[in-house]
MARBA-3410 file (N, C-alpha, C, O; in Angstrom, 1 decimal):
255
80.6,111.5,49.5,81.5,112.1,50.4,82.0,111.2,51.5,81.3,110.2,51.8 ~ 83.1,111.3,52.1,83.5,110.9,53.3,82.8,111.3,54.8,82.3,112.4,55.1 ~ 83.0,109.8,55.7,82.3,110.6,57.1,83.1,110.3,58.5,84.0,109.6,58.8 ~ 82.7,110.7,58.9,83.8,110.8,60.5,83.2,109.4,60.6,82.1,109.1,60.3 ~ 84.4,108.5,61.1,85.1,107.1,61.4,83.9,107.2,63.1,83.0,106.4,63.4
84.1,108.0,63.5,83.5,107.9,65.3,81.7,108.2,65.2,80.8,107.8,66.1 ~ 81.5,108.9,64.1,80.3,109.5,64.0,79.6,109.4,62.4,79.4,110.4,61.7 ~ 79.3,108.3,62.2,78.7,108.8,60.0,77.9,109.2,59.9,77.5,109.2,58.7 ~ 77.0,110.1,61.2,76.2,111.3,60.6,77.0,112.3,60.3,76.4,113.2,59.8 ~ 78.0,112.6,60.5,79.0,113.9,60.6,79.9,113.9,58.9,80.8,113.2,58.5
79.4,114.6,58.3,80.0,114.7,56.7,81.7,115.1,56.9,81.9,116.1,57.6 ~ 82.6,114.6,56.5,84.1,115.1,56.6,84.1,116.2,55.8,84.0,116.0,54.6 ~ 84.2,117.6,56.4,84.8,118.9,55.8,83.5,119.6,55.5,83.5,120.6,54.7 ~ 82.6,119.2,55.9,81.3,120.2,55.6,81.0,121.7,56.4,81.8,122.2,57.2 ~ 80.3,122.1,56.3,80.3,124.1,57.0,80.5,123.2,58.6,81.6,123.4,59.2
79.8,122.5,59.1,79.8,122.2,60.6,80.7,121.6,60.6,81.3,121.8,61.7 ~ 81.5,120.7,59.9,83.0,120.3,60.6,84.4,120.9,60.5,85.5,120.8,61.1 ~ 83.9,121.7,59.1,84.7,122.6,59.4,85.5,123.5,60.2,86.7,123.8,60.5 ~ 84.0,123.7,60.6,84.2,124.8,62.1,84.7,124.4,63.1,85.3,125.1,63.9 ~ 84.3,123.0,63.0,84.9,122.8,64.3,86.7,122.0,64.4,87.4,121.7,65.3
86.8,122.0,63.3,87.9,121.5,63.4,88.9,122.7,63.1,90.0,122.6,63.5 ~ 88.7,123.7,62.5,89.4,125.2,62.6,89.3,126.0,64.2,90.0,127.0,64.7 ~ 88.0,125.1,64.9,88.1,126.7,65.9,88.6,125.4,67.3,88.7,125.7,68.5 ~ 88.8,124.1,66.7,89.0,122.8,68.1,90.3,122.5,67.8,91.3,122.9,68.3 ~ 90.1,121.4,66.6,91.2,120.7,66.5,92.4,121.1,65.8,93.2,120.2,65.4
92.6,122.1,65.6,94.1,122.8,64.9,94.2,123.4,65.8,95.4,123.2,66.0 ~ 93.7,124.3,66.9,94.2,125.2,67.9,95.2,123.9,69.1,96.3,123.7,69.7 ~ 93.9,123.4,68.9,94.3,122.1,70.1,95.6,121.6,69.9,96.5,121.5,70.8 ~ 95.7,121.0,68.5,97.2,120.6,67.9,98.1,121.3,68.0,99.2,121.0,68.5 ~ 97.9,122.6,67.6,99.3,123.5,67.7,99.9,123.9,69.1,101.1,123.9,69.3
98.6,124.4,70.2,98.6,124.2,71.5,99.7,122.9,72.2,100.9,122.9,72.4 ~ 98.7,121.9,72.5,99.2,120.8,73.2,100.5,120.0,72.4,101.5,119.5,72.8 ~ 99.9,119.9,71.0,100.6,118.8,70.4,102.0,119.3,70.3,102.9,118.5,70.7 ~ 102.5,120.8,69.6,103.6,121.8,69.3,103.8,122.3,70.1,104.9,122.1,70.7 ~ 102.7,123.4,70.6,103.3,124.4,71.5,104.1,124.2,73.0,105.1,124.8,73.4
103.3,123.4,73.5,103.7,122.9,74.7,105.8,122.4,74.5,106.9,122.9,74.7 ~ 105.4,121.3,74.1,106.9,121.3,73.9,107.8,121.8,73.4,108.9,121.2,73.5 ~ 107.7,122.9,72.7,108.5,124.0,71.9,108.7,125.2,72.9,109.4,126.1,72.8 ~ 108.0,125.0,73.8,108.2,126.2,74.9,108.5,125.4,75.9,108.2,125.9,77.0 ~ 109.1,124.3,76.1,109.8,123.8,76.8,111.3,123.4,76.0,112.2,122.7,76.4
111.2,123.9,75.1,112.4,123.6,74.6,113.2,124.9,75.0,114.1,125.0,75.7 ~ 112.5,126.1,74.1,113.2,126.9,74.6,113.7,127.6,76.0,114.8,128.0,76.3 ~ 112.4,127.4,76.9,113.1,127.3,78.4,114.4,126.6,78.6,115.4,127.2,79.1 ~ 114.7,125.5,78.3,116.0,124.5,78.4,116.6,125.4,77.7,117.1,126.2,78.5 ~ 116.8,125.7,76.6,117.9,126.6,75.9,118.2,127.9,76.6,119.2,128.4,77.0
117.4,128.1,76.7,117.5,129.5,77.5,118.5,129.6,79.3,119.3,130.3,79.8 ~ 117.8,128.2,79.6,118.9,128.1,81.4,119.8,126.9,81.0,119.9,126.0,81.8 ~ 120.6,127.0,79.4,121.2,125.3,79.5,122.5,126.0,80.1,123.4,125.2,80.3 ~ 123.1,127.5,80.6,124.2,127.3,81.1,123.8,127.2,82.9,124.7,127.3,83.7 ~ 123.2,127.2,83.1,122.6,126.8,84.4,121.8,125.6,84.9,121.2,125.6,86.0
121.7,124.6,84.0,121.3,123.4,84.5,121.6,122.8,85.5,120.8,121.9,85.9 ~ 122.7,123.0,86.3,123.6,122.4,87.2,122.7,122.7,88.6,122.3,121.9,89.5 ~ 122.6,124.6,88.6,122.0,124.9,89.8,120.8,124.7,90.1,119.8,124.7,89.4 ~ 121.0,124.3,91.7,119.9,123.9,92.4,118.7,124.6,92.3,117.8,124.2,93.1 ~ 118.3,125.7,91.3,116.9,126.4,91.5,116.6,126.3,90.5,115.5,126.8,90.3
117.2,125.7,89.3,117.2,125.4,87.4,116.5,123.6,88.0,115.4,123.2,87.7 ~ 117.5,122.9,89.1,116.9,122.0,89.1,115.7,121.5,89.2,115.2,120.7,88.4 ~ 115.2,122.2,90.7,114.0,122.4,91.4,112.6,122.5,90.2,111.7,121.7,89.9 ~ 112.8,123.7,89.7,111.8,124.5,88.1,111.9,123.3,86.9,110.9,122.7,86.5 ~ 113.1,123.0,86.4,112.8,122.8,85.5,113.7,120.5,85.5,113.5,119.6,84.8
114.3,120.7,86.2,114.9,119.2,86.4,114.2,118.2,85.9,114.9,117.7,85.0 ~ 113.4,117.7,85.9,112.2,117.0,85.3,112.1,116.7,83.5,111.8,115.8,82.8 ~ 112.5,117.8,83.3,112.5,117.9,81.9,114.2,117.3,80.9,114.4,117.2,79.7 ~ 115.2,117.1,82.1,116.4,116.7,81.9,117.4,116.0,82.7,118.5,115.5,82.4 ~ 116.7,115.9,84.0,117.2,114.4,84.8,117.0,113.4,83.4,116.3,113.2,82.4
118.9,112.5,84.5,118.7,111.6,83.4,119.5,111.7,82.7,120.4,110.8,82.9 ~ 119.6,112.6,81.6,120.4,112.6,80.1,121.5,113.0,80.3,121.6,113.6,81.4 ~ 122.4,113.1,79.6,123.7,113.4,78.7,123.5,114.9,78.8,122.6,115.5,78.2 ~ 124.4,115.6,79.7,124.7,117.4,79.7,124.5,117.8,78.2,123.6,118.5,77.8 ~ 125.3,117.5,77.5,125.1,117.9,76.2,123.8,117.8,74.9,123.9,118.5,73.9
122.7,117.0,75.3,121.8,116.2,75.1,121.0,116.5,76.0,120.4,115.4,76.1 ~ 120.5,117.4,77.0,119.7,117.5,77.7,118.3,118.2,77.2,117.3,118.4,77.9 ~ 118.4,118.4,76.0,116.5,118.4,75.2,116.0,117.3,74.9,115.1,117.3,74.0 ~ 116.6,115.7,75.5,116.4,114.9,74.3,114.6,114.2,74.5,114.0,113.5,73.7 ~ 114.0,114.9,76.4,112.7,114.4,76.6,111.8,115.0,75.8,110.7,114.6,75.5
112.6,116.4,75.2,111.2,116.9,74.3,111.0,116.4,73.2,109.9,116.1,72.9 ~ 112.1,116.3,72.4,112.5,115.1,71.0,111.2,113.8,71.0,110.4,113.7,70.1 ~ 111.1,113.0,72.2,111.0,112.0,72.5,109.0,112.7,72.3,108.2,112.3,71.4 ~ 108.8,113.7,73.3,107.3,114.4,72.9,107.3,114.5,71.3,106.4,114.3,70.6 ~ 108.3,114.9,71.1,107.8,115.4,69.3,107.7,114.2,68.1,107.3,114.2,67.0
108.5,113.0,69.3,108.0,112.0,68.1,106.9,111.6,68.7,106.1,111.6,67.7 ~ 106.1,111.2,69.6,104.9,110.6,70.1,104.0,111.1,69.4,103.1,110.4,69.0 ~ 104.2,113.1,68.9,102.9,113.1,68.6,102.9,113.3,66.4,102.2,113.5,65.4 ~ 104.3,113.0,66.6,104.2,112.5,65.0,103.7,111.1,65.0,102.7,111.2,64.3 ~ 103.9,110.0,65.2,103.5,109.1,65.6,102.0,109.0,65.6,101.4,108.2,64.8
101.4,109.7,66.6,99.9,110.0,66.4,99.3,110.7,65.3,98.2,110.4,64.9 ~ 100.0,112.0,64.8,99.6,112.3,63.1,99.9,111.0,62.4,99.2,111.0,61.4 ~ 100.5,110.1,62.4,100.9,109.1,61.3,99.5,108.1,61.3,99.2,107.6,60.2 ~ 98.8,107.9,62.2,98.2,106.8,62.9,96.8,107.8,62.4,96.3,107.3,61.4 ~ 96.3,108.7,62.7,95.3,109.4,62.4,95.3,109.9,60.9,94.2,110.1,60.4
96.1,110.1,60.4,96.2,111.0,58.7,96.2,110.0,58.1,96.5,110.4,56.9 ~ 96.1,108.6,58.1,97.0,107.4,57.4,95.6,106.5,57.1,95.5,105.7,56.2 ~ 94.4,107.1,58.5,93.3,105.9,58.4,92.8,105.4,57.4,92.1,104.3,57.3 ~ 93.2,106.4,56.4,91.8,106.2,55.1,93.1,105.2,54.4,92.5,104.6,53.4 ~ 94.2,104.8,54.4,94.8,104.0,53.3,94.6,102.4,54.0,94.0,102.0,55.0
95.4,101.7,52.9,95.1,100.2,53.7,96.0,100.1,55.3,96.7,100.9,55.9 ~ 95.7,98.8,55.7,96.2,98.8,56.8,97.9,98.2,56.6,98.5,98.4,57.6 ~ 98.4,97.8,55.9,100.0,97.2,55.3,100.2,98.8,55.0,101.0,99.2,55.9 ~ 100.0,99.5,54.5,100.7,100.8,54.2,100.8,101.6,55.5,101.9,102.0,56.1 ~ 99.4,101.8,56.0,99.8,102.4,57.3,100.9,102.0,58.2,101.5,102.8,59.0
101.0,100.5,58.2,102.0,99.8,58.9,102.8,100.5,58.8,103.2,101.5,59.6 ~ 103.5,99.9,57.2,104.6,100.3,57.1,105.2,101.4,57.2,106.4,101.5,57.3 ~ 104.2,102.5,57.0,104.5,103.8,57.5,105.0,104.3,58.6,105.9,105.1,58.6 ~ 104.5,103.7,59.8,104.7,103.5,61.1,106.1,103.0,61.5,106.9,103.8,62.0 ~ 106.5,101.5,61.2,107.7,100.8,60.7,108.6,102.1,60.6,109.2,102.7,61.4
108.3,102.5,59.0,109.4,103.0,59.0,110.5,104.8,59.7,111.7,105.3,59.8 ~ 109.0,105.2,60.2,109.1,106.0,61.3,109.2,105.9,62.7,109.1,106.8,63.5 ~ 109.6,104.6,63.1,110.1,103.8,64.4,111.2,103.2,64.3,111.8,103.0,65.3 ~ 111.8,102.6,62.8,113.2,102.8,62.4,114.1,103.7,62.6,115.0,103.7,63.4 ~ 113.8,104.6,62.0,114.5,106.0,62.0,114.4,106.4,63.4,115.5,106.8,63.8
113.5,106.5,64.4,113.4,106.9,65.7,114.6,106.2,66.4,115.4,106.8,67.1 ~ 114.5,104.7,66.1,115.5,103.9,66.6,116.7,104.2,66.4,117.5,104.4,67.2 ~ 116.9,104.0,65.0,118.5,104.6,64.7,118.8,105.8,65.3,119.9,105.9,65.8 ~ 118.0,106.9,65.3,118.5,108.4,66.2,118.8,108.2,67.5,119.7,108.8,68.0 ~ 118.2,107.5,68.2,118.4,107.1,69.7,119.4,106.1,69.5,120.3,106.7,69.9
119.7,105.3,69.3,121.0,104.2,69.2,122.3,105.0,68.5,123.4,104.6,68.8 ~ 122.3,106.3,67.4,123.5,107.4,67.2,123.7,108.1,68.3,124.8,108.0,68.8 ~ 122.9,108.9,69.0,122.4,109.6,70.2,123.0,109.3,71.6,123.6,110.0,72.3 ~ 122.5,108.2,71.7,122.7,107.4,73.5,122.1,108.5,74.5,122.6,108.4,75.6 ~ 121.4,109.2,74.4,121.0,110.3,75.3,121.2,110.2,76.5,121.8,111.2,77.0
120.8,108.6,77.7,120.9,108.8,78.6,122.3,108.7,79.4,123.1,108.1,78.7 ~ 122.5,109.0,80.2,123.6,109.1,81.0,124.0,107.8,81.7,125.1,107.6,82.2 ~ 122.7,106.7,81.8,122.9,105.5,82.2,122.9,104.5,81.0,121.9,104.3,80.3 ~ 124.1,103.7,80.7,123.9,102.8,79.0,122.7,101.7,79.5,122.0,101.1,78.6 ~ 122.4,101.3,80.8,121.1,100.5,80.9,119.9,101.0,80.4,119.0,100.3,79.9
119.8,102.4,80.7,118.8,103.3,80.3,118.5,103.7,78.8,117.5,104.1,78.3 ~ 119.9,103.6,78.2,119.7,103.7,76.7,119.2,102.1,76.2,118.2,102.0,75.4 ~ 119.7,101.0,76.5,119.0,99.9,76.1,117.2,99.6,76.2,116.5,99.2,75.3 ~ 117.0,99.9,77.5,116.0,100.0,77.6,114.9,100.9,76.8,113.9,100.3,76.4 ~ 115.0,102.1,76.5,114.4,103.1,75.8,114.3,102.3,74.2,113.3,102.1,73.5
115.6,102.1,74.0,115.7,101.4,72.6,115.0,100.2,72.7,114.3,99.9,71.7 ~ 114.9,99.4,73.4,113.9,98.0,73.1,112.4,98.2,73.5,111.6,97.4,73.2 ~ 112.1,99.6,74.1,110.9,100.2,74.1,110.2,100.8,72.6,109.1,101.1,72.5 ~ 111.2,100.9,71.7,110.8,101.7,70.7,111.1,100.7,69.4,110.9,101.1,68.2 ~ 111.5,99.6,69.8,111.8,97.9,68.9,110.6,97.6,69.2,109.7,97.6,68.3
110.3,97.2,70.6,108.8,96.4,70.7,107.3,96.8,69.7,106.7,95.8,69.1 ~ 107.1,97.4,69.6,106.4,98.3,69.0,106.2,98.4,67.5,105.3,98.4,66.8 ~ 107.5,98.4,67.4,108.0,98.1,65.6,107.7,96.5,65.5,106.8,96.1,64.7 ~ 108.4,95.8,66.2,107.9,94.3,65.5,106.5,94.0,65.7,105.9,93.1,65.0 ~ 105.7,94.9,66.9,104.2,94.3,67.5,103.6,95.1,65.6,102.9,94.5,64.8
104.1,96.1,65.5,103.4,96.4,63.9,103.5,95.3,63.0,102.6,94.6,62.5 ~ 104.9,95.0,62.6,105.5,94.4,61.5,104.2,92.8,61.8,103.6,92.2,61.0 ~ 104.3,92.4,63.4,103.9,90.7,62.8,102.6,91.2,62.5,102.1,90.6,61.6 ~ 102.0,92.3,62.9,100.1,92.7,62.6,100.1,92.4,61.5,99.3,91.5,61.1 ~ 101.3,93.0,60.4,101.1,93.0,59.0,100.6,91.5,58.4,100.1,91.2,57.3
101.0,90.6,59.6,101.1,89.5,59.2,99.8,89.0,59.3,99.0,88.5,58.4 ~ 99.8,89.2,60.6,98.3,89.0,61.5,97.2,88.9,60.6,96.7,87.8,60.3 ~ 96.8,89.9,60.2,95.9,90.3,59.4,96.0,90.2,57.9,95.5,91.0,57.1 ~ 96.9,88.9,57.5,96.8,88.8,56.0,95.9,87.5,56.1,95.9,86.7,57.0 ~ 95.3,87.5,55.0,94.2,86.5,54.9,94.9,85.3,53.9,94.2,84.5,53.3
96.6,85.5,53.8,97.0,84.3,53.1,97.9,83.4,53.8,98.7,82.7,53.3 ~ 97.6,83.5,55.2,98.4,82.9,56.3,97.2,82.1,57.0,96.1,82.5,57.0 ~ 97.5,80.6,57.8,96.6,79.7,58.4,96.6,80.4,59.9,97.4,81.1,60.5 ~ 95.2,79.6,60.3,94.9,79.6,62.1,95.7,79.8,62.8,96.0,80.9,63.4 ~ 96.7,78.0,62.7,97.5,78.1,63.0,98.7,79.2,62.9,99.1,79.5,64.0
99.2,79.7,62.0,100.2,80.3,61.9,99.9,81.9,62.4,100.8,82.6,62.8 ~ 99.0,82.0,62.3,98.2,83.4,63.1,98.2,83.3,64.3,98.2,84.5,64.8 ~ 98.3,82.2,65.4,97.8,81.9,66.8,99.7,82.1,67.1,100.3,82.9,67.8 ~ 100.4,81.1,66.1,101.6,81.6,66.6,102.3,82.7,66.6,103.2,82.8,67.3 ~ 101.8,83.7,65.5,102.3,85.1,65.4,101.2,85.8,66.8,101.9,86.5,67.6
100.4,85.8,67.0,99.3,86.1,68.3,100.5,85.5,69.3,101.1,86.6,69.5 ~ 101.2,84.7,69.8,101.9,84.4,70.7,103.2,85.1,70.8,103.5,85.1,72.0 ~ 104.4,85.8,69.5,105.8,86.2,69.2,105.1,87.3,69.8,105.7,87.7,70.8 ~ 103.8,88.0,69.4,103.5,89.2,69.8,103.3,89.5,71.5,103.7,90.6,72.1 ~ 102.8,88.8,72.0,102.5,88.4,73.4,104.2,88.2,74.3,104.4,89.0,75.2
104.7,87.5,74.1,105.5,87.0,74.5,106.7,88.4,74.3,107.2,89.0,75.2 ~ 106.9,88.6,72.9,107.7,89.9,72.9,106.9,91.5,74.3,107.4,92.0,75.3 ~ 106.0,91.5,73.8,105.7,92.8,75.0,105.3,92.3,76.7,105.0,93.0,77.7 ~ 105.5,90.9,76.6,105.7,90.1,78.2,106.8,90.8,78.7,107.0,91.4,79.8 ~ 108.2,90.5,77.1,109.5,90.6,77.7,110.0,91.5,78.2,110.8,91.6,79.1
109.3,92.7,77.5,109.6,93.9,77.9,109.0,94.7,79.0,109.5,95.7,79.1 ~ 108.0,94.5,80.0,107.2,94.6,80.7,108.5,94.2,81.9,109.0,95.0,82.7 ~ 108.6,92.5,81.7,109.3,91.8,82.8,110.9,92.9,82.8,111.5,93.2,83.8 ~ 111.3,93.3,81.2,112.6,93.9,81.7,112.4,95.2,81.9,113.4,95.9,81.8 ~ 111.4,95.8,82.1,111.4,97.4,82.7,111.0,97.4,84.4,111.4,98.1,85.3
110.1,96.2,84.4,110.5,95.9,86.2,111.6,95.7,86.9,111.9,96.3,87.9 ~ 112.5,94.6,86.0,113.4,94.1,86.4,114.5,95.6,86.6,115.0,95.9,87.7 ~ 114.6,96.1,85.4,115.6,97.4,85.3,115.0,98.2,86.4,116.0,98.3,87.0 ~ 114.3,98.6,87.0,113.3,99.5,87.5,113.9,98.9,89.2,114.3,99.7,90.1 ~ 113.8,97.9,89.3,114.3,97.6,90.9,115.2,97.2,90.6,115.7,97.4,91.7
116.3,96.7,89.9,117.7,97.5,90.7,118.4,99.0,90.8,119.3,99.4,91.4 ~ 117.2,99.7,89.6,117.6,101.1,89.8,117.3,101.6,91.1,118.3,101.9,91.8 ~ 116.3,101.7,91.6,115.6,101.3,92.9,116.5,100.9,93.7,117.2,101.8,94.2 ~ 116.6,99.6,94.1,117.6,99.0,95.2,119.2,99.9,95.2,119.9,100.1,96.2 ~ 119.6,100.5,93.8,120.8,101.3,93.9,120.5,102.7,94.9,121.1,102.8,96.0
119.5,103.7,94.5,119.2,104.4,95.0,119.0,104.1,96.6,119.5,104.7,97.5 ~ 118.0,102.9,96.7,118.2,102.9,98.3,119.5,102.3,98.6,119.4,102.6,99.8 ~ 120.3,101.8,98.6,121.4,101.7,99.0,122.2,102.9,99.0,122.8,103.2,100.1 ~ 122.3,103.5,98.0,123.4,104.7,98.5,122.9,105.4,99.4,123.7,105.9,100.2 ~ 121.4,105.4,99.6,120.7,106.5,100.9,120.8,105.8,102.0,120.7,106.3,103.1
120.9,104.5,101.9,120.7,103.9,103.4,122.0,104.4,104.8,121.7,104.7,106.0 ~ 123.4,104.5,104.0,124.6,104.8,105.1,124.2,106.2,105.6,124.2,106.6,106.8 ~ 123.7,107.2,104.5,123.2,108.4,105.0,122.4,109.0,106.4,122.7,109.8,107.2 ~ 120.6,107.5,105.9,119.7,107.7,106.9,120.0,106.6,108.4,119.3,106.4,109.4 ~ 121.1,106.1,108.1,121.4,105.1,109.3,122.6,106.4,110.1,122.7,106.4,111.4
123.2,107.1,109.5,124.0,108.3,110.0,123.2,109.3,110.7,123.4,109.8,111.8 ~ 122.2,109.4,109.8,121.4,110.9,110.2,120.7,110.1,111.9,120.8,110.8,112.9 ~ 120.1,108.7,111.8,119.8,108.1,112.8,120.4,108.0,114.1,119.9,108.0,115.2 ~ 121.6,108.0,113.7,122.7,107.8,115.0,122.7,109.2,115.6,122.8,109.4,116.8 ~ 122.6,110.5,114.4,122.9,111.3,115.1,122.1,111.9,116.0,122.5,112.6,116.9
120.8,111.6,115.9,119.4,111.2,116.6,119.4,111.1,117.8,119.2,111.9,118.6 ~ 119.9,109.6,118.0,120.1,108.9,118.7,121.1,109.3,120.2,120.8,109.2,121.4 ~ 122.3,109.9,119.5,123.5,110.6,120.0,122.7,111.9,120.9,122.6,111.9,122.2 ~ 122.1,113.0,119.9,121.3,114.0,120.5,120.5,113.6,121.9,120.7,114.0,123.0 ~ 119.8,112.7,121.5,118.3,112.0,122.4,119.6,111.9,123.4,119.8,113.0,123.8
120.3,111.2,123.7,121.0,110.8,125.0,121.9,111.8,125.3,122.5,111.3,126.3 ~ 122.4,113.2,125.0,122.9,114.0,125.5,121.7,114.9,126.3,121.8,115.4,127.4 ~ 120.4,114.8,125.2,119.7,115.8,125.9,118.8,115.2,127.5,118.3,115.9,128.4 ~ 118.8,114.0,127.4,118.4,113.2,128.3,119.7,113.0,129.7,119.2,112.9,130.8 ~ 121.2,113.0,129.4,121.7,113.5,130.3,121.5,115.0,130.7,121.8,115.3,131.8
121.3,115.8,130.1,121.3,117.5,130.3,119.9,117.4,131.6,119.9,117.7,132.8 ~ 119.1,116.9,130.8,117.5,116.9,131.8,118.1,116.4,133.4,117.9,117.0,134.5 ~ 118.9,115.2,133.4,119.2,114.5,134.4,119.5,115.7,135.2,118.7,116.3,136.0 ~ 120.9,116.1,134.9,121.6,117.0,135.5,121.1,117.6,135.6,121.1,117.9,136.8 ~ 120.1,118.6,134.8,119.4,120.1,135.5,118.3,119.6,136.9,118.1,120.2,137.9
117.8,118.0,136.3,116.9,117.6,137.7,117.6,117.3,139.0,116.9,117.4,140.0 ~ 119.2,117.0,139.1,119.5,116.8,140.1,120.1,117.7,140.6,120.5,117.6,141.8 ~ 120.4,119.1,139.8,120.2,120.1,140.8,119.7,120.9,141.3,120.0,121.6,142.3 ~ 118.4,120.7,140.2,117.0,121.6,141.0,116.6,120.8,142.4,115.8,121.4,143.2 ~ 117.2,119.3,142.8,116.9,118.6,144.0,118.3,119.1,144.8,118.3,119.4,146.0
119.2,119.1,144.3,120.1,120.2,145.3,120.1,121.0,146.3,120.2,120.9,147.5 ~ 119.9,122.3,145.3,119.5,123.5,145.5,119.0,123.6,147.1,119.8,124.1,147.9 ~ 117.5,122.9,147.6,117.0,123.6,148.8,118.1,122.5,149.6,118.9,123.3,150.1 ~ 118.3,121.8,149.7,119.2,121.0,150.5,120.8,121.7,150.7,121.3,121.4,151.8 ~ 121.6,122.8,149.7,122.6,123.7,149.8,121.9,124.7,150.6,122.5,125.3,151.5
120.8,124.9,150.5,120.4,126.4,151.3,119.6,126.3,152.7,119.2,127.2,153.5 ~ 119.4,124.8,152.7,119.5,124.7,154.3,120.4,124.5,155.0,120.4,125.0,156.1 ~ 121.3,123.7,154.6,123.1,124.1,155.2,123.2,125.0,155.7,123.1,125.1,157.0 ~ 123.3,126.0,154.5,123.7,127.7,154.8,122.5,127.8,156.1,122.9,127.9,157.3 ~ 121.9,127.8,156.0,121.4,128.4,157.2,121.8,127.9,158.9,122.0,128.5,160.0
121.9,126.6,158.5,122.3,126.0,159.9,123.5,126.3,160.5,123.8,126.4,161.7 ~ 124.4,126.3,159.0,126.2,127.3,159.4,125.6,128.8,160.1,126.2,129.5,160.9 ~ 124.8,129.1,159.7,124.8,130.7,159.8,124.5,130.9,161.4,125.0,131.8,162.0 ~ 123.6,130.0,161.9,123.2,129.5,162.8,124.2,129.2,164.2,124.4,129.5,165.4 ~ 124.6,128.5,163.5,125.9,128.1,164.7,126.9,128.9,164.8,127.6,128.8,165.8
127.2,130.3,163.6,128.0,131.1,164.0,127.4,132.3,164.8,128.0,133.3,164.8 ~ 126.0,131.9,165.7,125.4,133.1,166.5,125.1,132.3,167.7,124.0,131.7,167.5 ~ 125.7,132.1,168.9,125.1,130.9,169.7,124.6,131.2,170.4,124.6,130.5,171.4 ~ 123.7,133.0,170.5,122.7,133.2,171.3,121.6,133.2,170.6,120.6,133.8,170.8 ~ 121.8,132.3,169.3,119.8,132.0,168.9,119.9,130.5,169.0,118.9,129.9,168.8
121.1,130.0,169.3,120.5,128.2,170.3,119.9,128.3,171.3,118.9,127.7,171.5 ~ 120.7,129.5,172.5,120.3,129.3,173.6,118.8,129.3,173.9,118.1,129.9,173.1 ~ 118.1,128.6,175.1,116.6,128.8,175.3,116.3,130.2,175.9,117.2,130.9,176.3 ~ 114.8,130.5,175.9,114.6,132.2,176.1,114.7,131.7,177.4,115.5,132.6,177.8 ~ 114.5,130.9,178.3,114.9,131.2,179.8,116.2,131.5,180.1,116.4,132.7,180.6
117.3,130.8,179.9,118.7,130.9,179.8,119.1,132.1,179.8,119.9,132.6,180.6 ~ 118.3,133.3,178.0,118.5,134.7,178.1,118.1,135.0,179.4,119.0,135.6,180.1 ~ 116.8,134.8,179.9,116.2,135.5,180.6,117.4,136.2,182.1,117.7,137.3,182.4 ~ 117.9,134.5,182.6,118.4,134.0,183.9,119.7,135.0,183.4,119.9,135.9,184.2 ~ 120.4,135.0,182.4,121.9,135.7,182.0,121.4,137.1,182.8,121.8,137.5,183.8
120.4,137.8,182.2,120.1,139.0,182.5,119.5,139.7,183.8,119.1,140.8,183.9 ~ 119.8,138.7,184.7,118.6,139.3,186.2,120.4,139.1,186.6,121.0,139.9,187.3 ~ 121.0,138.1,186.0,122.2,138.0,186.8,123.2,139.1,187.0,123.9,139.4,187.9 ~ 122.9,139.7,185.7,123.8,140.9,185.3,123.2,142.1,186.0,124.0,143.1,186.1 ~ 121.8,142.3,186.5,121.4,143.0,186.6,121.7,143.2,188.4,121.2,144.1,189.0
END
């Protein structure tokens, strides 16, 4: 019989793995691997005439920033090949390693060609990139094939060890590269914004800083106006200057 690759005490398809792969690993598959993105598909179908609004965005944006209005399922697409991809790589173990390749190959061809008919994203830098993401990959398989034939020298193995290196270097260096000027665009369009929102800041701070002034210099006003007043009020009665003798002497005189 056959035995689990992770485990060769474990018989493949016996009462105990059975079980567990009926009551783990098929629920799990149809779950994560299917279900998940099929119920994100349909959500997109269901609000694609409202993608636009801001509460479609908020919920569900994530799932379709990015692409082509018309083309806006294409991140689930992209889930549904990853995990064909991983059926190909797991169902494939028991054949030689050139077939599995090529299997792979030729299901990263066709991935490629659908995305290069397609163009999904809304940025053509962004469609290059994606596509040389999904080339890398294909040739890192194709030189393996090479890699690992036993009718090729050291030498010629160390240099295919190097096309392979060198190609996923390249792509590395041009997803950074792509990555900061996407970057430096975004902060540039925001910079005139938060240098505006700044000023207006700024503007505020010094209106409200004259308002303070002004309310402080006439809360120092204020008792200085209402001692005036009194001293006018004062001089319009000029028997409360006079001294109490003065009253006194007016009154014996009258008397």
């Amino acid at each position: 019989g056959t035995f689990l690759l992770v485990d060769y005490s474990v018989e493949c398809w016996s009462d105990e793995h059975t079980q567990w792969t009926l009551a783990v690993a098929v629920p799990s598959l149809l779950v994560w691997g299917l279900g998940i993105p099929t119920l994100g598909l349909l959500i997109l179908f269901k609000n694609k005439r409202t993608l636009k609004d801001i509460d479609t965005k908020i919920k569900y944006g994530f799932l379709y920033n990015g692409y082509r209005e018309e083309i806006f399922y294409w991140e689930l697409l992209i889930i549904y090949r990853k995990v064909v991809l991983a059926i190909i790589v797991v169902f494939t173990r028991q054949m030689e390693k050139q077939v599995q390749a090529l299997i792979a190959i030729g299901f990263i061809s066709l991935a490629l060609f659908t995305h290069d008919d397609a163009s999904p994203f809304a940025l053509r830098e962004m469609n290059h990139l994606e596509a040389f993401s999904m080339a890398v990959p294909g040739l890192t398989v194709y030189c393996g094939i090479f890699y690992i034939s036993k009718a090729i020298s050291e030498e010629e193995r160390t240099l295919i060890f190097f096309v392979i290196l060198f190609v996923n270097l390249a792509f590395v260096c041009t997803w950074v590269f792509a990555s900061g000027i996407h970057l430096g665009a975004k902060v540039k369009a925001l910079l005139p914004k938060f240098m505006k929102q700044e000023r207006t800041q700024k503007t505020e701070i010094k209106v409200s800083a004259r308002k303070s002034s002004m309310d402080n210099s006439i809360a120092t006003l204020l008792p200085t106006l209402g001692d005036a007043n009194d001293n006018d009020k004062t001089l319009d009665r000029p028997d409360l200057l006079e001294p109490a003798a003065l009253k006194d002497t007016s009154r014996s005189s009258l008397n």
